[in-house]
N, C-alpha and C positions, 0 to 999 in steps of 0.2 A: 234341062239340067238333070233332071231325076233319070229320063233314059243314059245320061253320059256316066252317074257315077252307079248304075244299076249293071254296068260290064267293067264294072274296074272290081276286079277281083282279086287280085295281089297286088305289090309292088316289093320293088327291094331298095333297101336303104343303106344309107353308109354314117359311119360315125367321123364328123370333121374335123379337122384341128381347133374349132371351139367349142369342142366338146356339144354340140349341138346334131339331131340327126336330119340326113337330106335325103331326098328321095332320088335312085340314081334310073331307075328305072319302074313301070307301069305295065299295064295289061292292057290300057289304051291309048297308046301313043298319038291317040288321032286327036283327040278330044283334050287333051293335059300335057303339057308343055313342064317337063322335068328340068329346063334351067332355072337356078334357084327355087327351086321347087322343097318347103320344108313341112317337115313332119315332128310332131309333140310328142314325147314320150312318156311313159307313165308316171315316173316323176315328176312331169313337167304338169302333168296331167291334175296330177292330184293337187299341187301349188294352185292352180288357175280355177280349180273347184274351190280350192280355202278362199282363196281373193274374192271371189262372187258369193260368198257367206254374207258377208254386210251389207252387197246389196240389193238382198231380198226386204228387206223393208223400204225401200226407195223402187219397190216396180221392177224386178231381175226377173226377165221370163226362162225358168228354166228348158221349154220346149225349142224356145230360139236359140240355145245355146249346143242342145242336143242336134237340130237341126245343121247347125252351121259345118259340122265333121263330121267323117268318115270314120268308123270305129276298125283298128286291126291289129291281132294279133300275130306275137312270134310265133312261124311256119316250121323252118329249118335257116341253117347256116347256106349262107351262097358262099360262091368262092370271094376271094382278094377279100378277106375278113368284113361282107358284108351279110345281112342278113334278110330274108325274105318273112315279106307278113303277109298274112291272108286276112281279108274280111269277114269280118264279124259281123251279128245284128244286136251284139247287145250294148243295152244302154250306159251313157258316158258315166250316168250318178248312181246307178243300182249293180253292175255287172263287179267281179269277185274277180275277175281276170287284170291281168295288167295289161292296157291300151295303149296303141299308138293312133293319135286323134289326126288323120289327115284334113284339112280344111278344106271346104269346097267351091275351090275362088275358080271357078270353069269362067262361072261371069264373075268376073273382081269388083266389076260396079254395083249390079241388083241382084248377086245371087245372095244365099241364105249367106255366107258369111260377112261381104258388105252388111246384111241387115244387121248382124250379130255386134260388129262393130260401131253401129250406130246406137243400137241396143244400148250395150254398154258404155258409151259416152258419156249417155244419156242420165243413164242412173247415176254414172260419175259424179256428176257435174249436180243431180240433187243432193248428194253424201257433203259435198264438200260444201255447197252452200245451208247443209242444215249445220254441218259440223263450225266452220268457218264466219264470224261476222264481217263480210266483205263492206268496203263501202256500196258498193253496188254488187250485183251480186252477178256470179260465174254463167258465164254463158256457152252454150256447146259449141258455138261458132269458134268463140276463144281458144277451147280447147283444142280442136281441131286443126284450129291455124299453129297451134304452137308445135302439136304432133307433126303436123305436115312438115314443118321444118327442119324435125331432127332427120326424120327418113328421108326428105330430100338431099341433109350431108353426106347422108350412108349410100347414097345414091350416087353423086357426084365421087363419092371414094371408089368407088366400084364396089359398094358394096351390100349383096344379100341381106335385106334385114327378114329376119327367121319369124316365124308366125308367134312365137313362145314370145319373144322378146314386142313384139307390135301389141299383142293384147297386155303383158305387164305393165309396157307404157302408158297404156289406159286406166290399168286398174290400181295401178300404184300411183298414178298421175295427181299431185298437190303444186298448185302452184308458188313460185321463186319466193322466198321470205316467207313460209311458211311449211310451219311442221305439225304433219295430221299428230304425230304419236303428241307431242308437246302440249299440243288444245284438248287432248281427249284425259292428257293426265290433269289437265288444270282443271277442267267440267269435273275429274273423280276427287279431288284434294277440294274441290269449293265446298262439299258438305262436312270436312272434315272442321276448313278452318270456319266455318257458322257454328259447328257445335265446340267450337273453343274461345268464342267471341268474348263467354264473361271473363274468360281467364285473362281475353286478352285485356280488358278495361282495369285489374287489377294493377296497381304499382309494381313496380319490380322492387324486390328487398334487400338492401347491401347485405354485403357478407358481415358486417357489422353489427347493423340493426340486427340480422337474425341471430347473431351470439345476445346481441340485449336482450332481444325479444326473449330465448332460451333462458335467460340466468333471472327473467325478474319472476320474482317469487309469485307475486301477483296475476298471476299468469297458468299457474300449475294448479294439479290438480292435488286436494288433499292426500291420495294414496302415495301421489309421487313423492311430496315433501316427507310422510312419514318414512316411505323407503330411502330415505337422503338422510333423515335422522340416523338410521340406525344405519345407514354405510357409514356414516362419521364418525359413531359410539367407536370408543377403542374396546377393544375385547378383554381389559383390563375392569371397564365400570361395569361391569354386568354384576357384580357384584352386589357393588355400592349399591346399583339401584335396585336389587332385590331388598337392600337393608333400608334405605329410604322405603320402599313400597308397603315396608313391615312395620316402621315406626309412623308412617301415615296411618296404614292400619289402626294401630295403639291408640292413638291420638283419635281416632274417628270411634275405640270403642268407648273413650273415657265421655267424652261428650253424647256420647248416648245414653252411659250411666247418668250423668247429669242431669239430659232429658227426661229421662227415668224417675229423679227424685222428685224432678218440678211438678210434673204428673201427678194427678191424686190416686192414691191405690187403689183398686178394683177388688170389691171382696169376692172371696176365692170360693170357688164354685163347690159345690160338693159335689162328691166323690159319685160314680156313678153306681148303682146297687151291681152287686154280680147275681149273675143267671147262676139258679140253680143246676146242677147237674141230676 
């Protein structure tokens, strides 16, 4: 395998009617069989890097992944609007160029990208048994049978199924009656509604009750009732109650004269000597 893709040094491709790219031609015809033969492009490229984000906590070897493609870049234009790439050595997660990732299915059974695909299965199928409470829990076999069977239609269609779309199967793969995005939102809103639990043990309050609740005086606070006073005052008694406030007055100094005579008088101090100058 490594001498057969170590003299594949270009290839040219063409862009399809589903907007997907195929390899129309190689530099080893001997060795690589261009029917149906598809290639990733960096688009595609960079989508299937984000997919395999999540599952590096579930065992994602990214060396098996670099392994599994060929890395190439755009050469020049070839004729009948297609394009020629040349190989590259740089890597699929660190290189600054835009790639096209040819797969290396030389051997479809036990080469690096067979592994690549079991690889990823594999992590699959832990992602969704950690994320998912299965009654019993997801098995790769599962999975497999169930992939087997849609590429088996596309097969019987006569039809090419594209490398880009065989690993999205895998990496987007949840199984029927369930929704990843749906369980991950319910796992993020569970801590929400825990820290809203006393709220929720509270009564709910008619629109009723809460106008009662509002108007019973028993209830307010001293500053509010005094500011409720004086919005009621009309702006005519301000008057009056300066003249009430004045004859309170009066009345508080007579009673103090009062207290004054019941008082036994206090003889009067003498004067205090002046300082000489």
């Amino acid at each position: 395998m490594a001498n057969s893709s170590a003299i594949l040094d270009w290839c040219i491709v063409r862009l399809g009617e589903d907007h997907n790219w195929w390899v129309d031609e190689v530099s080893d015809p001997v060795r690589w069989d261009t029917d149906g033969l598809s290639i990733i492009d960096p688009r595609q490229a960079a989508h299937l890097i984000e997919l395999c984000e999540p599952l590096r906590d579930y065992g994602f070897d990214q060396d098996l992944f670099e392994a599994a493609f060929i890395p190439f870049r755009i050469d020049k234009e070839a004729a009948k609007g297609r394009v020629r790439l040349k190989r590259v050595k740089d890597s699929v997660f660190d290189s600054e160029e835009k790639l096209f990732l040819l797969a290396d299915v030389v051997d479809d059974e036990n080469g690096p990208f067979a592994d690549l695909l079991d690889h990823l299965t594999r992590c699959r199928v832990k992602l969704l048994n950690d994320v998912f409470k299965f009654e019993s829990k997801l098995t790769v076999d599962e999975v497999e049978d169930e992939l087997r069977e849609d590429q088996n239609a596309s097969f019987i269609e006569g039809k090419a199924v594209h490398v880009f779309d065989e690993l999205c199967a895998i990496l987007d793969f949840t199984p029927a009656g369930f929704d990843e995005d749906e369980e991950e939102g319910d796992r993020s809103s569970s801590d929400d509604e825990d820290a809203e639990i006393d709220d929720a043990d509270l009564p709910d309050v008619d629109d009723e009750d809460d106008e009662a609740i509002k108007n019973d005086a028993s209830l307010k606070w001293d500053e509010d009732e005094d500011e409720e006073d004086d919005d009621e005052k009309p702006k005519g008694d301000d008057d009056e109650d300066s003249d009430d406030d004045e004859e309170d007055d009066d009345s508080d100094d007579d009673e103090e004269d009062d207290d004054e005579d019941e008082k036994p008088k206090k003889k009067a101090k003498k004067p205090a000597p002046k300082k000489r100058r």
